[in-house]
C-alpha positions as CSV (number, residue, x, y, z in Angstrom):
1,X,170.0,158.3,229.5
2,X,170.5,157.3,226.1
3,X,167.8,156.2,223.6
4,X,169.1,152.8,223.6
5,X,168.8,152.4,226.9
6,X,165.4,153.5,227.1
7,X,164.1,151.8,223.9
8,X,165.5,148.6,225.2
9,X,163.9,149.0,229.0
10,X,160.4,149.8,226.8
11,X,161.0,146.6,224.7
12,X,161.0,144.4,227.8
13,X,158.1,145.9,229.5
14,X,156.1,146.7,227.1
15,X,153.8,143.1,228.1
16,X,152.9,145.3,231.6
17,X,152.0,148.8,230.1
18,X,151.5,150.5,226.9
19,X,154.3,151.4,224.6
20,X,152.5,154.7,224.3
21,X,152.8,155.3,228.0
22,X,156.2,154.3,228.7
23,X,157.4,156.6,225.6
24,X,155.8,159.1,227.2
25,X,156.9,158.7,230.6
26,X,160.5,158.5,229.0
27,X,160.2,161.0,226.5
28,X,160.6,159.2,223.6
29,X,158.7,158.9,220.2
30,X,156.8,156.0,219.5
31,X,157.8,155.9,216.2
32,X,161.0,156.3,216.8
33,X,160.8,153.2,219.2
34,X,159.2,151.2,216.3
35,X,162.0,151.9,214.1
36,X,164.6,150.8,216.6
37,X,162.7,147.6,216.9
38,X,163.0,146.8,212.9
39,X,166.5,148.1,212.7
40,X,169.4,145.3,212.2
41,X,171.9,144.8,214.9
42,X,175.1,147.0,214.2
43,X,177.9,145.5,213.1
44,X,179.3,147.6,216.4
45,X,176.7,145.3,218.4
46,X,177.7,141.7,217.6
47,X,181.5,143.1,218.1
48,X,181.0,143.6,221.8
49,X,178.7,140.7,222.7
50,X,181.6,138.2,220.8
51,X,184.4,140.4,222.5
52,X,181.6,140.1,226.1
53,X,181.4,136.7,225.7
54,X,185.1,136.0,225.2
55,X,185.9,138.2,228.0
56,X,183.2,135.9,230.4
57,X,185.0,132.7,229.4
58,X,188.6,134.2,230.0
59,X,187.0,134.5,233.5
């Protein structure tokens, strides 16, 4: 699974348990997590939620 994935699922459940626990669990750094947080959307990103969202309304 990649680190995206897994820093995302620890962003939105981070409310129930401890970050340190679920980095652990999924084998991830917690600083590395951290820095994900502060990191700016990619350029990459915002393409495929605009190109997403386009495709949803096409539908």
């Amino acid at each position: 699974m990649p680190e995206d994935v897994k820093f995302a699922f620890i962003a939105k459940q981070r409310h129930v348990c401890p970050v340190s626990w679920l980095c652990d669990v999924l084998e991830v750094s917690r600083s590395g997590f951290h820095a994900w947080l502060n990191r700016p959307i990619s350029d990459q990103t915002i393409l495929e939620a605009k190109l997403g969202t386009a495709i949803g309304k096409t539908f």
